[in-house]
C-alpha positions as MATLAB code, in Angstrom:
seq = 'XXXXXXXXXXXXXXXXXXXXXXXXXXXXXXXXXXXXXXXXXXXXXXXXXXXXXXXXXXXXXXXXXXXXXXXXXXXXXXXXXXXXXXXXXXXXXXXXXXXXXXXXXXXXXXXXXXXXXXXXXXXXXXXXXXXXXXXXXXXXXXXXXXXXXXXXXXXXXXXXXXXXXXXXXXXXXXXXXXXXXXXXXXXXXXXXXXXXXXXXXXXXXXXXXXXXXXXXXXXXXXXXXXXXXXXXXXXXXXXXXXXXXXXXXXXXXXXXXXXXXXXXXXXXXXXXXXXXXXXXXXXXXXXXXXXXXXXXXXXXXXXXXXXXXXXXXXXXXXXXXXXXXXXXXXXXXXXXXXXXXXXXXXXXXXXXXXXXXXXXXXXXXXXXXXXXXXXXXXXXXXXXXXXXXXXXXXXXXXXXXXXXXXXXXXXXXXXXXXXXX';
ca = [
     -37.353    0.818  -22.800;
     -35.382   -1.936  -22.249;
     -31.635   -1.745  -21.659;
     -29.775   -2.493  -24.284;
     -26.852   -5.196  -22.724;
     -23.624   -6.320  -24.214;
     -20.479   -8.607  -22.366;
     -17.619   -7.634  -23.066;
     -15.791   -9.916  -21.502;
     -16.087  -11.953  -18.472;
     -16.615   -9.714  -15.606;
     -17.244   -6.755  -17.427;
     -20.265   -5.640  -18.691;
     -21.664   -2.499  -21.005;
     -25.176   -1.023  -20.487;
     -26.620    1.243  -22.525;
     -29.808    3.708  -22.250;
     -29.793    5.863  -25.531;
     -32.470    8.558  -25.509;
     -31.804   11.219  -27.909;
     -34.508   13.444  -26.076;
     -31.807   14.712  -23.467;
     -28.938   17.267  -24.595;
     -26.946   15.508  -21.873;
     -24.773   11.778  -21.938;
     -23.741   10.218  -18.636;
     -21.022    7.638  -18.417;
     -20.272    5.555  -15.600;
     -17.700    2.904  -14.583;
     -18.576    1.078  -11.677;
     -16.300   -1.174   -9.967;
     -17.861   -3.756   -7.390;
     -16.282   -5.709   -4.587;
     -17.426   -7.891   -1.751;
     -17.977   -5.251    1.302;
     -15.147   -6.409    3.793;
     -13.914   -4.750    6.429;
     -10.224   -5.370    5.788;
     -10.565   -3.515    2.867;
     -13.795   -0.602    2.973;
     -11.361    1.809    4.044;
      -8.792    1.351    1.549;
     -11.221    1.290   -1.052;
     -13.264    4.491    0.099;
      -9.544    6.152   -0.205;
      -9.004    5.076   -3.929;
     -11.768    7.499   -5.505;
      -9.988   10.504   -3.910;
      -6.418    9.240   -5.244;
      -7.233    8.407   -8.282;
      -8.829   11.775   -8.949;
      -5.518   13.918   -7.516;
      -3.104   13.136   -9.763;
      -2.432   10.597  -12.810;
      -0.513   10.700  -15.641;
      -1.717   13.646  -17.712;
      -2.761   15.691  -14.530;
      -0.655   16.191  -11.636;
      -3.070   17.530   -9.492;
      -6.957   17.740   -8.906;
      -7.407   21.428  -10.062;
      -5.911   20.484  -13.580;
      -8.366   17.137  -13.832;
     -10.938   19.584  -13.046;
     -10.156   22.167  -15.679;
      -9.574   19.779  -18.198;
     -13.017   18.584  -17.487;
     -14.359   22.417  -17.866;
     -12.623   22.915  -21.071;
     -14.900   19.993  -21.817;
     -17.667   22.455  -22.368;
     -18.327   21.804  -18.066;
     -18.074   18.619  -18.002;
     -18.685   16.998  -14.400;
     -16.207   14.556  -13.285;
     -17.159   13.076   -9.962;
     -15.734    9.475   -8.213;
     -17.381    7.977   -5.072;
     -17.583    4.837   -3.190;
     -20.815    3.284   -1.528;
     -22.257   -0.433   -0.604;
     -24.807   -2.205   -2.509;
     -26.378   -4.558   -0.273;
     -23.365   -6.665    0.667;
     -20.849   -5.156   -2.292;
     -18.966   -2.030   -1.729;
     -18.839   -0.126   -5.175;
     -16.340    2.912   -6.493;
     -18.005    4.820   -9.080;
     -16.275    7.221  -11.747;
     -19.053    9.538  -13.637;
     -18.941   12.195  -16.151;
     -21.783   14.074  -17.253;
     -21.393   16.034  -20.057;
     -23.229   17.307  -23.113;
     -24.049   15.033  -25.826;
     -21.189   15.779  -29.348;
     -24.546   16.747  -31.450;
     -25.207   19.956  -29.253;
     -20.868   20.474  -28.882;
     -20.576   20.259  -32.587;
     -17.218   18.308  -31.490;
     -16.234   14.690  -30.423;
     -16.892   15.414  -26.984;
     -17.761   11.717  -26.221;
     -14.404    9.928  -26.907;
     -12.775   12.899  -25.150;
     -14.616   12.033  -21.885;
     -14.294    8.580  -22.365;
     -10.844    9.086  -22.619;
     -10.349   11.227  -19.424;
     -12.522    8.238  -17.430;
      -9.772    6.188  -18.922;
      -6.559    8.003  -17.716;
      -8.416    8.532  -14.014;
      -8.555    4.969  -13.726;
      -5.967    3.396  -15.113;
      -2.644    5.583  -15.210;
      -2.720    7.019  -11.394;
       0.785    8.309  -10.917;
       3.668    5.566   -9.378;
       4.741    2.040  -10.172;
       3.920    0.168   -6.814;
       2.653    3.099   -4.477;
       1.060    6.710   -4.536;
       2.756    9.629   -4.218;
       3.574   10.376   -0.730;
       2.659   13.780   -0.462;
      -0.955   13.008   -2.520;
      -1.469    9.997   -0.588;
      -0.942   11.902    2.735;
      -2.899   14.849    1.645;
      -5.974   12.946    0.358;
      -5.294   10.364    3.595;
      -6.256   13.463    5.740;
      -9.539   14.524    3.112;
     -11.427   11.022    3.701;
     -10.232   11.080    7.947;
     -12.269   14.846    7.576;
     -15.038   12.806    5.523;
     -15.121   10.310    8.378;
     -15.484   12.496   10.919;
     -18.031   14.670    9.413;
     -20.717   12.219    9.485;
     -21.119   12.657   13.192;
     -22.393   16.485   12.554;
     -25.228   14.979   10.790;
     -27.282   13.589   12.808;
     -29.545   11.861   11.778;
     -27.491   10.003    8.936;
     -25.256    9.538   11.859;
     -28.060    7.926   13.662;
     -29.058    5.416   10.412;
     -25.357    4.987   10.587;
     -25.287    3.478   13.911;
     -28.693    1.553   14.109;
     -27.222   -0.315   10.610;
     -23.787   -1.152   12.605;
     -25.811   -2.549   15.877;
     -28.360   -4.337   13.751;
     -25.653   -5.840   11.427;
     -22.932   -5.987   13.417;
     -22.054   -9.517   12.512;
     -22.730   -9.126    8.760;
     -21.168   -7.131    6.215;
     -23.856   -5.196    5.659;
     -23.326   -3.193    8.929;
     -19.538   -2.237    7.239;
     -19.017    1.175    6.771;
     -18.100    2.048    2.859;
     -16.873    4.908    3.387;
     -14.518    3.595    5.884;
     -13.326    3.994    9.806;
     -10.801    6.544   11.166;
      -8.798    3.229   12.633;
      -8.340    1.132    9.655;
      -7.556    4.402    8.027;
      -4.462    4.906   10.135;
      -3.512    1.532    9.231;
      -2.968    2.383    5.084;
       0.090    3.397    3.446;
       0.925    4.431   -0.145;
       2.105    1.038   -1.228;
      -0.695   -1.050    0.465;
      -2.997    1.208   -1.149;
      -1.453    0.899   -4.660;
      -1.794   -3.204   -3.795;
      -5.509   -2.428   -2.985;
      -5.812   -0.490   -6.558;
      -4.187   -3.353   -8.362;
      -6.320   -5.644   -6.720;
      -9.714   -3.913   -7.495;
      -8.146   -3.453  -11.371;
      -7.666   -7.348  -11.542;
     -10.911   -8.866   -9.473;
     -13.793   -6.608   -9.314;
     -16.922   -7.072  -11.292;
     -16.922   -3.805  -13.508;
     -20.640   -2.866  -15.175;
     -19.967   -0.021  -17.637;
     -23.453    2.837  -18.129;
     -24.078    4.630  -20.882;
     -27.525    6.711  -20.671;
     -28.658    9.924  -22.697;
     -27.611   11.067  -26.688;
     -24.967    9.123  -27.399;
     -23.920    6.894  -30.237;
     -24.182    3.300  -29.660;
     -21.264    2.365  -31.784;
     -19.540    5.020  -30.130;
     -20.190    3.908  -26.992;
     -19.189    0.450  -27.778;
     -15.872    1.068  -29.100;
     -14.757    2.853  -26.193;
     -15.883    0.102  -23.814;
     -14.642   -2.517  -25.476;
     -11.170   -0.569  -25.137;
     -11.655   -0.221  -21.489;
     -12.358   -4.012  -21.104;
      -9.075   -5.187  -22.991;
      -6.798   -3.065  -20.917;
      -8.420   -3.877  -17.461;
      -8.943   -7.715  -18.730;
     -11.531  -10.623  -18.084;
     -12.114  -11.413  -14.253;
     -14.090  -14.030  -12.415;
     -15.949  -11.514  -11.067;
     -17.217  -12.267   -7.452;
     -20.657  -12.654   -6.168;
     -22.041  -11.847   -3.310;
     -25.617  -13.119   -1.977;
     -26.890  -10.420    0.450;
     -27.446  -12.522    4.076;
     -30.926  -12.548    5.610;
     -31.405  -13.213    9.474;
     -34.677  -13.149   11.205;
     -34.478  -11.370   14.643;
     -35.006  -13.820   17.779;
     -35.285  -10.653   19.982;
     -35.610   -6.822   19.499;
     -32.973   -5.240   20.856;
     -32.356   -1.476   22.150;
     -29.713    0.531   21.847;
     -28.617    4.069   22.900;
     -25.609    6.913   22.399;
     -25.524   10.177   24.103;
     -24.605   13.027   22.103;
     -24.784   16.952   22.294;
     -27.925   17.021   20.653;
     -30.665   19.753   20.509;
     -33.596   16.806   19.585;
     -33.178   12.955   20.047;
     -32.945   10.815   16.491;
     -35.041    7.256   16.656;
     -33.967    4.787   14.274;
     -36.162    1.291   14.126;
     -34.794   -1.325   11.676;
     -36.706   -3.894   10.385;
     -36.363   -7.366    8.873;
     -38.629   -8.407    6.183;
     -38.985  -12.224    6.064;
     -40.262  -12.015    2.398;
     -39.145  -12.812   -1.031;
     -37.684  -10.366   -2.145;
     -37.862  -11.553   -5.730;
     -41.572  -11.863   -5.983;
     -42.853   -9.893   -2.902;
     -40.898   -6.756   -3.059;
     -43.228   -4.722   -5.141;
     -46.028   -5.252   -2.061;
     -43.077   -4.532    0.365;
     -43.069   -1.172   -1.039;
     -46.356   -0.609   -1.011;
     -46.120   -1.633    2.403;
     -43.409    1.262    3.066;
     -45.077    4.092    1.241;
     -48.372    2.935    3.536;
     -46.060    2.833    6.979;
     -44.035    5.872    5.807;
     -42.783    6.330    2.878;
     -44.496   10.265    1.417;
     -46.663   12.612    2.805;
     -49.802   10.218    2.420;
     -48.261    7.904    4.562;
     -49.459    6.722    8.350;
     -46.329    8.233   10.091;
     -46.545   11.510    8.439;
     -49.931   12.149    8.880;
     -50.581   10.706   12.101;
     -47.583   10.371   14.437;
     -46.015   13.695   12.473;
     -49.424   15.700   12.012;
     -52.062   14.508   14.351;
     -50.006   13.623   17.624;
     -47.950   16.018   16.853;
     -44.740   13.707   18.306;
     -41.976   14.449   16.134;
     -40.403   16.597   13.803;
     -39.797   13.952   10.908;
     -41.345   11.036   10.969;
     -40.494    8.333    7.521;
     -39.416    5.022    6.088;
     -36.794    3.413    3.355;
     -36.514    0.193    2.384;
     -33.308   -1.442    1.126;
     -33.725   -4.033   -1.347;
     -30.783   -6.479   -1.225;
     -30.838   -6.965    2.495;
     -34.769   -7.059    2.759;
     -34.657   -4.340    5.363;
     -36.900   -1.096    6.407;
     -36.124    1.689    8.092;
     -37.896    4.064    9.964;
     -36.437    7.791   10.919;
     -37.884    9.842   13.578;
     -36.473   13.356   15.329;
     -38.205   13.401   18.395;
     -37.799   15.375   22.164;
     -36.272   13.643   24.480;
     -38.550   12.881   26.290;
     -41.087   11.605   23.781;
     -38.763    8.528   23.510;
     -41.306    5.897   25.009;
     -44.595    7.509   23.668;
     -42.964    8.041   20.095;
     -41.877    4.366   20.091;
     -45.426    3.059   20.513;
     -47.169    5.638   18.285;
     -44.942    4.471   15.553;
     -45.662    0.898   16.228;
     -49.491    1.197   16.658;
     -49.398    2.502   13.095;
     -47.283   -0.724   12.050;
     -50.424   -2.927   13.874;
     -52.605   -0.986   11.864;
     -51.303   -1.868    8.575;
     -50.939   -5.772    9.837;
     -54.627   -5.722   10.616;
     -55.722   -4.449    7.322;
     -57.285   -0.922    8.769;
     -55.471    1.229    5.240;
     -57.836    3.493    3.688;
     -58.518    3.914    0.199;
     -56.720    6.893   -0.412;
     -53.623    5.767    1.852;
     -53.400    2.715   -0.729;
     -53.950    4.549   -3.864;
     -51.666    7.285   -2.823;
     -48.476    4.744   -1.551;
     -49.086    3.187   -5.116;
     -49.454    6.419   -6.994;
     -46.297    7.964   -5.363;
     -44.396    5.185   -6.248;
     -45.141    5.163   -9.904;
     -44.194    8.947  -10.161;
     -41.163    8.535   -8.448;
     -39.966    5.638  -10.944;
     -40.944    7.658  -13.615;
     -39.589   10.645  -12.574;
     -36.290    9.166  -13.030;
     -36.896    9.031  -16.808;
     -36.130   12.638  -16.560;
     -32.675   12.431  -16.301;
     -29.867   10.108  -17.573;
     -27.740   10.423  -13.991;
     -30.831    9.113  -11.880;
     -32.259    6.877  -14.200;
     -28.773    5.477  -14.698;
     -28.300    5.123  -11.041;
     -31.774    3.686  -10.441;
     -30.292    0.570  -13.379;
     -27.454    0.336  -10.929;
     -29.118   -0.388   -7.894;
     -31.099   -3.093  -10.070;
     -27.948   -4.749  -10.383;
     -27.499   -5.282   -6.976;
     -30.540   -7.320   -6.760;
     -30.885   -9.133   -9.958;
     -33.525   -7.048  -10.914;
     -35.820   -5.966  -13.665;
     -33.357   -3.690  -16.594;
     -36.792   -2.302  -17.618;
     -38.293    0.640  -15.347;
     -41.772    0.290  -17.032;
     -41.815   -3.580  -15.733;
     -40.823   -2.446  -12.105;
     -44.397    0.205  -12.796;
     -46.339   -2.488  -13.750;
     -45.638   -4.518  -10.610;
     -46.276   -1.599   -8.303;
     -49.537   -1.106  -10.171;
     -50.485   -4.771   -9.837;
     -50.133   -4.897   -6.845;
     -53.721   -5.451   -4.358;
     -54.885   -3.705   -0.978;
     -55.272   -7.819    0.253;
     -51.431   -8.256   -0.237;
     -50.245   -5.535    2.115;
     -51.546   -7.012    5.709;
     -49.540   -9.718    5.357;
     -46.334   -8.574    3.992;
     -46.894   -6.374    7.297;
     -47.411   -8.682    9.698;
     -43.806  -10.304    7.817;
     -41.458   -6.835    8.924;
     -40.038   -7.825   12.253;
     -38.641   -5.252   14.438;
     -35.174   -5.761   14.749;
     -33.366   -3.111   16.716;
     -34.338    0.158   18.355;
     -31.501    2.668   18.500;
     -31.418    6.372   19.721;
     -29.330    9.113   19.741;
     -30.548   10.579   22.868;
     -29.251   13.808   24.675;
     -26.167   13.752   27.056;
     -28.806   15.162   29.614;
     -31.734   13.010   28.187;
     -33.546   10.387   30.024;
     -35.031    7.722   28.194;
     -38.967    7.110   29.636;
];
């Protein structure tokens, strides 16, 4: 179905996704800025203020209980990037008032409300919240070392984009951390309340009137906006470059990111066919061969992200397997560019694709995120649309989208006692 749209005013926006098949409504205020790195920091920080203390709760647990009381309703705020934006996102899932037998919705709506706009302080956060919360995110930070292999995308996406903001970390840097105080984070607040571009969800049993209402109340507090946009940059490597870190690490992590020179408008349905051939599910060239056959890794898989036109492939490998791994995983890439993909390696990238889109019919939190990652690209508000792409597309299309992803960078997390061969 398609998604039912409404301005509010300019800059902010309502979607809505009423199904009364779930027992479930999800609402979700999402607020999206330019990814700078002046600023990712500061605004990675805001989700965790905002949600210790405001003006009916003076601290986190009592937010949290409130939400309970709300037959278990779940609160959560996070930030992330969106191609080139960086976007804070306050969600409550809770059940829908026909299976409460009480205005449930209004009651949420008006806890998103107070979490966003009546934090606690006139022109800076508390000290002893800021501080506190201050030291949360620098744990946050810090923590995404112990996973490796995020750590590892983490790092081949700064290298390859280091001179775009794409390669900005969202959820911020232990130095510009250090650099934030309570008032220039209260600035930062105002500043995201004035200028972002806000896009309001509603998915699940709700009523639309309802729903309206309640927006439309949001929108004349926080006021229209020339909201700011942000074309995703697209640069074509000259050469591949190679990259390395030592950690202590009990198997290496290879990370290859790729350019696609395609339109991403009309070619990105092939491009993902493309993936799910290269890597992308368990019918895919990596898994089955580098993974299965050769036996060279321990993972072996590929993502593509859609604003920046970009693929990546993941690989936990030995050490020593560095060089041999490297050209397995390319030899399958040559493959696909010279049209050697099966029948059932086709029909099963195109088939897994179509269940995972519909899939997210299943649930008003992933079928609302999957509308909000549309947004980032422009992109079709009708899931069944994206299916009939996938489906349309032809085996003849995929060699040369291939033979269009240029390796960009080579990055890996090898051992402190590893040697590269």
């Amino acid at each position: 179905m398609d998604v039912q749209t409404k301005i509010l005013t300019e800059g902010i926006t309502l979607y809505m996704l009423p199904d009364e098949k779930f027992k479930n409504c999800v609402q979700g205020i999402y607020f999206s800025m330019p990814l700078r790195r002046e600023t990712a920091t500061g605004l990675a920080l805001l989700p965790k203020l905002l949600t210790a203390s405001n003006s009916r709760f003076t601290n986190r647990s009592a937010l949290h209980m409130q939400a309970e009381a709300l037959y278990g309703t779940r609160l959560n705020a996070t930030t992330g990037k969106l191609g080139e934006m960086q976007t804070i996102s306050f969600i409550a899932d809770s059940i829908a008032d026909c299976y409460a037998g009480e205005p449930l919705f209004s009651e949420v709506q008006s806890l998103l409300k107070t979490v966003i706009c009546e934090p606690r302080g006139t022109d800076a956060f508390e000290e002893d919240v800021f501080r506190r919360e201050k030291d949360a995110l620098r744990e946050d930070i810090k923590s995404v070392v112990n996973d490796k292999r995020r750590y590892a995308l983490v790092r081949c996406i700064e290298e390859m984009c280091a001179e775009e903001p794409y390669g900005i970390r969202a959820d911020g840097t232990e130095a510009d951390l250090e650099r934030i105080t309570p008032s220039s984070s209260f600035a930062l607040y105002k500043e995201m309340l004035a200028t972002a571009r806000v896009d309001i969800f509603v998915s699940g049993a709700f009523d639309v009137q309802q729903a309206e209402r309640g927006a439309e109340e949001l929108a004349s507090v926080l006021g229209p906006r020339t909201a700011p946009k942000v074309e995703a940059t697209r640069f074509m490597p000259s050469e591949v470059r190679y990259v390395q870190d030592r950690e202590t690490v009990e198997q290496g992590k290879l990370v290859i990111g790729y350019r696609a020179d395609v339109d991403i408008e009309k070619e990105y349905a092939a491009l993902q066919v493309f993936n799910a051939i290269f890597g992308g599910g368990t019918s895919s060239k990596l898994f089955n061969n580098v993974r299965e056959k050769m036996s060279l890794c321990y993972y072996a898989s590929s993502q593509t992200d859609r604003p920046k036109g970009l693929v990546f492939v993941q690989s936990g490998i030995q050490f020593d397997k560095y060089q041999t791994a490297l050209n397995a995983i390319c030899a399958q890439h040559e493959e696909i560019k010279n049209g050697n993909v099966s029948e059932a390696e086709f029909s099963g990238a195109v088939q897994g694709i179509v269940n995972s889109l519909r899939s997210y019919k299943d649930s008003p939190a992933t079928l609302q995120a999957y509308y909000v990652r549309q947004l980032a690209v422009g992109g079709n508000m009708n899931i069944e649309k994206d299916i009939e792409q996938i489906l349309a597309v032809k085996p003849e299309q995929i060699p040369p989208v291939a033979r269009l992803v240029l390796m960009d960078t080579v990055y890996f997390l090898n051992g402190t006692g590893g040697n590269v061969q």
